[in-house]
C-alpha positions in Angstrom: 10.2 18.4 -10.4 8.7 17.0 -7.6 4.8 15.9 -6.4 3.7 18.5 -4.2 6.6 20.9 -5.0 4.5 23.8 -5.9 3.5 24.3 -2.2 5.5 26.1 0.5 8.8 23.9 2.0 7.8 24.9 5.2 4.3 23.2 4.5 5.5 19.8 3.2 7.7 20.1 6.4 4.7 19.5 8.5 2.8 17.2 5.8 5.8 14.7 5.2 7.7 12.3 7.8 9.6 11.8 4.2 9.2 14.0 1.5 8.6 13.2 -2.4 11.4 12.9 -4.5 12.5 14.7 -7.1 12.7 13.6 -10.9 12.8 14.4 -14.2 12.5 13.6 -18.0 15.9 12.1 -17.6 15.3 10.0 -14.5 15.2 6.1 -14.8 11.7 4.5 -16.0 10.8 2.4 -12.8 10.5 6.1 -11.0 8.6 8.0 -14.1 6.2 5.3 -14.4 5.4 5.4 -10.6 5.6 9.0 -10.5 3.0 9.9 -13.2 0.2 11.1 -10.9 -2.4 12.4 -12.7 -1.9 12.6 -16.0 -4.1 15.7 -17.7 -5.5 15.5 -20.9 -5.5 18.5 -23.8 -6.6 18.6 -26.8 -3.9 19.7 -28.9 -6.1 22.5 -30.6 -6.5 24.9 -27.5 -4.7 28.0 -28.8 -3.2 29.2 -25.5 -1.6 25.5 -25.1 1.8 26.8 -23.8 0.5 28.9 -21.7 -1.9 26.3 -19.9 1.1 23.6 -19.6 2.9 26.5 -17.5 -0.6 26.9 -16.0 -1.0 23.5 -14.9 2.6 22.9 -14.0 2.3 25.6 -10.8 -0.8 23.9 -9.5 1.2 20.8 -9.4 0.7 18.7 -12.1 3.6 16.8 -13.4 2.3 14.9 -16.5 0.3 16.0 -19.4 -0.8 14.3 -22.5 -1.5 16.6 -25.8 -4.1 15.0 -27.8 -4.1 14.8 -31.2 -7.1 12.2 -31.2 -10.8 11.6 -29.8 -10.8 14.7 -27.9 -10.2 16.7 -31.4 -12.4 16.5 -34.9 -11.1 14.7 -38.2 -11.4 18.1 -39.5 -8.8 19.8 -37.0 -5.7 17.2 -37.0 -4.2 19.3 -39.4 -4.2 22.5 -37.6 -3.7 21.0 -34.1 -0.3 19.5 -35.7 1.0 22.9 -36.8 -0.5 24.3 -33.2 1.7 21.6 -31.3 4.5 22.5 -33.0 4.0 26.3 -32.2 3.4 25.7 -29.1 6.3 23.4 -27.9 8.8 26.0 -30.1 7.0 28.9 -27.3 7.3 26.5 -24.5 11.3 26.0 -25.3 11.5 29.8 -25.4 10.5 30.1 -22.3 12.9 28.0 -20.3 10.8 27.0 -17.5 10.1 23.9 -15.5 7.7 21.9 -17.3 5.8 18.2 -16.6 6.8 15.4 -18.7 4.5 15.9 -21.8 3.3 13.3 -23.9 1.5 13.4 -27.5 -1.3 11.1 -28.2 -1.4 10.6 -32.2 -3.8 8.9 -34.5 -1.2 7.2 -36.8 2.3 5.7 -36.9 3.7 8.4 -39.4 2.5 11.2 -37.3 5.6 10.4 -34.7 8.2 11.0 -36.6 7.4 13.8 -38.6 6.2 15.4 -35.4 9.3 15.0 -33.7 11.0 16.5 -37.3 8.6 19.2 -37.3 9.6 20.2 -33.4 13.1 20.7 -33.9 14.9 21.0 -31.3 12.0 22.0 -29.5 11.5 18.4 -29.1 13.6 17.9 -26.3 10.7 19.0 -24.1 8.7 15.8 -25.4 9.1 12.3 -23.2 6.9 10.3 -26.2 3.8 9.4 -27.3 0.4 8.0 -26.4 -0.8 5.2 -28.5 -4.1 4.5 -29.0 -6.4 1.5 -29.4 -3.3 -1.1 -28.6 -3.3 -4.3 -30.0 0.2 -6.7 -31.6 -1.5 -5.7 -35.2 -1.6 -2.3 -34.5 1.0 -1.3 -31.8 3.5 -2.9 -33.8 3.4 -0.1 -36.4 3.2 3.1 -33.4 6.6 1.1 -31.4 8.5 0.4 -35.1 8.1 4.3 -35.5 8.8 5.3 -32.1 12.2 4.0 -32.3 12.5 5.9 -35.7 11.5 9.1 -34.2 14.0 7.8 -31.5 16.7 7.0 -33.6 16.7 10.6 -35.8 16.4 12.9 -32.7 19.0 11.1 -30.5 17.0 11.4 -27.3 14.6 8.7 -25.1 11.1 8.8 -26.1 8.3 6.6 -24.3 5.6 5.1 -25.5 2.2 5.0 -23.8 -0.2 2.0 -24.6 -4.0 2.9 -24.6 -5.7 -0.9 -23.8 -9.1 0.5 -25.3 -10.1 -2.0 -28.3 -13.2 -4.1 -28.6 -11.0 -6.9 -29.7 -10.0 -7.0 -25.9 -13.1 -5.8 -24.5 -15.2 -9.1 -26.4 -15.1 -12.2 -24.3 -14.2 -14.5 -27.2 -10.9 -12.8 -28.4 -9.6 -11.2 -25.4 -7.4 -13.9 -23.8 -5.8 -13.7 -27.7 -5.4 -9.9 -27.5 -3.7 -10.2 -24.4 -1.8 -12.8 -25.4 -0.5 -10.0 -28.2 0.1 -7.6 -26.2 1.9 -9.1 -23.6 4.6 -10.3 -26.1 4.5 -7.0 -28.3 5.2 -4.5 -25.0 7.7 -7.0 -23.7 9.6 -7.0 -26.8 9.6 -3.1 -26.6 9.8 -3.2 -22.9 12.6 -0.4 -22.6 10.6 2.3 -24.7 6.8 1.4 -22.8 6.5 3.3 -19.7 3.0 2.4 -18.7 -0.2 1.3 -20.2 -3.1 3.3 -19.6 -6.8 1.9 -20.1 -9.2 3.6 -21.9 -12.5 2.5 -20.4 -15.0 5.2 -21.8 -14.1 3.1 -25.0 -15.3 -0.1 -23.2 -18.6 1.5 -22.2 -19.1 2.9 -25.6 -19.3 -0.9 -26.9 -22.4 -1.5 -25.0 -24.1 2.0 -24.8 -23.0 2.2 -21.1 -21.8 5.5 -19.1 -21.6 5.3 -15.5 -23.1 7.9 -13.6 -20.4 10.3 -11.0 -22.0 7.9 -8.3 -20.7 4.6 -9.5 -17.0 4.3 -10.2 -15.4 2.3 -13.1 -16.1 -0.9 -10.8 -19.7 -0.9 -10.7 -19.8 -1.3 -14.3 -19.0 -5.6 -14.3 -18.0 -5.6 -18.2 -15.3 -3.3 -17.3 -14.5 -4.6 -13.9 -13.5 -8.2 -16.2 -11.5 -6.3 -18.4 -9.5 -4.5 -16.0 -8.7 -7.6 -13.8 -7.6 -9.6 -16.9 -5.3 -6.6 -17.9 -3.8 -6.7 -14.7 -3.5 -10.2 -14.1 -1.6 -10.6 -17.3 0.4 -7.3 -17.8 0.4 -6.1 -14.2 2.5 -8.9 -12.4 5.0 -8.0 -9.5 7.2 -10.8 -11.1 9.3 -8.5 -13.1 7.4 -9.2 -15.6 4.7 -6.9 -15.5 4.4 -2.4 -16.2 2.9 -0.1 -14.2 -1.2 0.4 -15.3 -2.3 3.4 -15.2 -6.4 3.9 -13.7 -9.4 5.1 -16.1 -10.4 8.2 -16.9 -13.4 10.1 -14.4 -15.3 12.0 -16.6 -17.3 14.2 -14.1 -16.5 18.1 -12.9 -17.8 20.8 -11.5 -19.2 23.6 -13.3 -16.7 25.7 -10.9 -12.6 25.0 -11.9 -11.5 25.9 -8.0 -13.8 23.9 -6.9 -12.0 23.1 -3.2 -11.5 27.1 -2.9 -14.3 28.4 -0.8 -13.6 25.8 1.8 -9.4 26.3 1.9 -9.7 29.0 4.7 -10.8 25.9 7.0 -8.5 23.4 6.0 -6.4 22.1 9.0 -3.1 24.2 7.8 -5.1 27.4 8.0 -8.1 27.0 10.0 -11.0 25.2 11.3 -12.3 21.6 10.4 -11.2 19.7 8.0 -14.4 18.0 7.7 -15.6 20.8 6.1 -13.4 20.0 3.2 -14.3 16.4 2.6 -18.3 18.0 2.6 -17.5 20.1 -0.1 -15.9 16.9 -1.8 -18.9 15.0 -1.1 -21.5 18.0 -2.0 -19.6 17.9 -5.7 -19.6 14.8 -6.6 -16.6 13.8 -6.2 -17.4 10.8 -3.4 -17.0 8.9 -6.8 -13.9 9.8 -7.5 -12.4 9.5 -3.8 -13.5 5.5 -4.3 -12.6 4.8 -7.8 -8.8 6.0 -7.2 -8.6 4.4 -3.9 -10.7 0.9 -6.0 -7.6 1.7 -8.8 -4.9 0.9 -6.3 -6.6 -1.7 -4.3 -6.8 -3.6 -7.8 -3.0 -3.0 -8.8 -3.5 0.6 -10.7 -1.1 3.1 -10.0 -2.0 6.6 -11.7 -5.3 7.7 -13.7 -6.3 9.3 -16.8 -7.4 12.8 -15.7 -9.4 15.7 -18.3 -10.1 18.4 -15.3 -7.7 20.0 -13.5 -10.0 19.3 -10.2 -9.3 15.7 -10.4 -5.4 16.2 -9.6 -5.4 17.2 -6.2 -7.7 14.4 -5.2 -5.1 12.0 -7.1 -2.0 12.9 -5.6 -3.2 13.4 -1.9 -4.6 9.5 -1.8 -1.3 8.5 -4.1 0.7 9.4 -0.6 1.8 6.9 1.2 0.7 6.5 5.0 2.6 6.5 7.7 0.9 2.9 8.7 1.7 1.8 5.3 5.3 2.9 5.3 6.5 1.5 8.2 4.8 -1.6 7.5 6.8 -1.7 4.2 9.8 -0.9 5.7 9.4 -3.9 8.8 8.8 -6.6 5.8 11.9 -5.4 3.8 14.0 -5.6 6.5 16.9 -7.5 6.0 16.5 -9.6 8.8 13.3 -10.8 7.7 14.4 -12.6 4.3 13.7 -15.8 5.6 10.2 -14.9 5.9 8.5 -15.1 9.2 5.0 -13.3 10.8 5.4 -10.0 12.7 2.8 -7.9 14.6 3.0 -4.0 12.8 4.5 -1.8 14.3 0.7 -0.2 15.0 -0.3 -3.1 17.0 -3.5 -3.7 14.3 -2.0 -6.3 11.7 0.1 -9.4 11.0 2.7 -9.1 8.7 3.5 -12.1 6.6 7.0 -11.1 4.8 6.8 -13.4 2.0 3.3 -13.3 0.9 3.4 -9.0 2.0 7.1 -8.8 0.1 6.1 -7.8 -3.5 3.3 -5.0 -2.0 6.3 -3.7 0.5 8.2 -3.3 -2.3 5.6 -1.3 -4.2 4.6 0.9 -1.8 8.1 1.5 -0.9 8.0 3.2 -5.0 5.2 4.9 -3.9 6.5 6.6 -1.4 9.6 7.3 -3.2 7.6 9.2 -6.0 5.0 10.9 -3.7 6.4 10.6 -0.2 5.1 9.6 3.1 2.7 11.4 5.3 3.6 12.6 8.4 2.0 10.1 11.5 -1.1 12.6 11.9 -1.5 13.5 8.5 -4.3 12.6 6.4 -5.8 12.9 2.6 -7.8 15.9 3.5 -4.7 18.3 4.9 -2.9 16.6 1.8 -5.8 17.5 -0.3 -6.0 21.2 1.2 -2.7 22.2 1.0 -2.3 20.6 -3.0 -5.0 23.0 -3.5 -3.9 26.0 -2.0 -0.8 25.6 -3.5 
């Protein structure tokens, strides 16, 4: 698979001076982890589950999580089991392409015997989603992971949810993260990114932001998130890839960019029209919370629409600007460090100090390519869309 691969070649042609990538299940964890996108939530109960992952896979999205928690009642755990099961045995039938899919369980046991229960249907699974992380309770998720592991003799990957009041509460966070730090570090090979669960956050104070303030506006939150970072998210080699919060606003309307595609820059008329439509459905939130999530070291984002992917990808491209910026610090010429003027005549380079987010955005661009020098989010946008 590939980001933007569901639209026309000759489209990304004119969209990308380099093109994404491709990947798969198989493909080494530095690239999965930067790759992730979007990652769209499911509840495990939907009956038609297989035939909404092939769904979703055609309008682009390359990773899913099935959830066997929150977004389900205590009641249903049971039968959403038995319907995961079904419905990874149909998927396996039906030998298509399909986005890395993850399962978010409640309990420890539930990994192993799901991956038992699967067969060899399993083989379409990449791991699990594990929620409220701390050492005392991510130990027990990780110790059966590498169970599961062991008895199906194939990678699985663990997924950290950083949601628990324990590290939300001023007086035992630097603790917590003291825990998890050295728990995901000891697993390091099986975690492929930690995702943060801020609706948990809010729900410790009776707090919901509204679509016209972004995860950022909230300061409780904004603490948390720049503690995680600043302890897990390090460009030392010491830190994983963090994945942004979840936007919990859509419209009423699934296809929401549809009306306005006939006047996207790749078909016709003004693109500006497009970013109105944005604007008119709330989404202005959005647009600055993902580009807030990267300008705070969050790479990613929790997504439970299918509107919200689009939006996620086009601003996960990397510029033009940005690339050959990248590429001018990296060169080997410059290791001794050094200013230089960018290429675009509107910066100073520093190499050392710039080095670590040259490197990053070179990922970036690996994973979800580089626009073309008159590109923008909004043809990115369209033509995600149309696709």
């Amino acid at each position: 698979m590939r980001h933007f691969g569901h639209i026309p070649p000759g489209v990304r042609e004119r969209l990308f001076h380099r093109q994404p990538a491709e990947f798969g299940a198989d493909s080494p964890p530095r690239m999965l982890a930067a790759a992730l996108g979007a990652t769209l939530y499911s509840p495990a109960t939907r009956p038609r589950l297989a035939d909404d992952v092939v769904k979703q896979t055609g309008r682009g999205v390359v990773s899913m999580v099935l959830c066997l928690e929150d977004s389900i009642a205590d009641a249903d755990v049971e039968d959403a089991e038995a319907n995961l099961v079904r419905q990874f045995a149909d998927l396996d039938a039906r030998g298509v392409e399909l986005p890395l899919l993850f399962v978010r369980v409640r309990r420890p046991e539930q990994i192993p015997d799901l991956v038992r229960r699967m067969g060899p249907a399993g083989r379409l699974l990449s791991g699990f989603v594990l929620p409220k992380f701390t050492e005392e309770r991510g130990v027990p998720f990780l110790e059966a992971l590498t169970t599961a592991e062991a008895a199906c003799g194939r990678r699985l990957f663990a997924m950290p949810v950083l949601e628990s009041p324990e590290l939300l509460y001023l007086e035992t966070r630097a603790d917590t993260l003291t825990g998890i730090a050295h728990t995901v570090d000891k697993y390091r090979d099986r975690v492929l990114a930690l995702r943060l669960g801020v609706t948990d956050f809010c729900s410790a104070y009776g707090l919901r932001r509204s679509p016209d303030m972004t995860a950022y506006d909230v300061r409780i939150v904004t603490s948390v998130i720049a503690d995680v970072v600043n302890v897990l998210g390090r460009s030392d080699g010491t830190g994983f890839t963090i994945t942004g919060p979840v936007w919990e606003y859509f419209p009423a309307q699934e296809r929401m960019f549809k009306p306005q595609l006939r006047r996207s820059p790749f078909l016709e008329g003004s693109a500006e029209d497009l970013r109105t439509t944005l604007i008119e459905h709330d989404m202005d939130g959005l647009l600055r919370e993902i580009e807030l999530d990267r300008a705070n070291g969050l790479l990613g984002k929790t997504c439970i629409h299918p509107s919200h992917v689009a939006p996620v990808h086009a601003l996960s491209v990397v510029s033009h600007e940005e690339y050959s910026d990248a590429r001018d610090i990296l060169r080997p010429e410059r290791d001794g460090g050094g200013v230089l003027r960018s290429a675009y005549t509107n910066k100073m380079n520093e190499v050392k100090p710039h080095r670590a987010w040259a490197e990053r955005t070179l990922q970036r661009a690996e994973a979800f390519g580089v626009a073309a020098e008159d590109v923008g989010f909004v043809d990115l946008l369209a033509a995600g869309v149309a696709g």
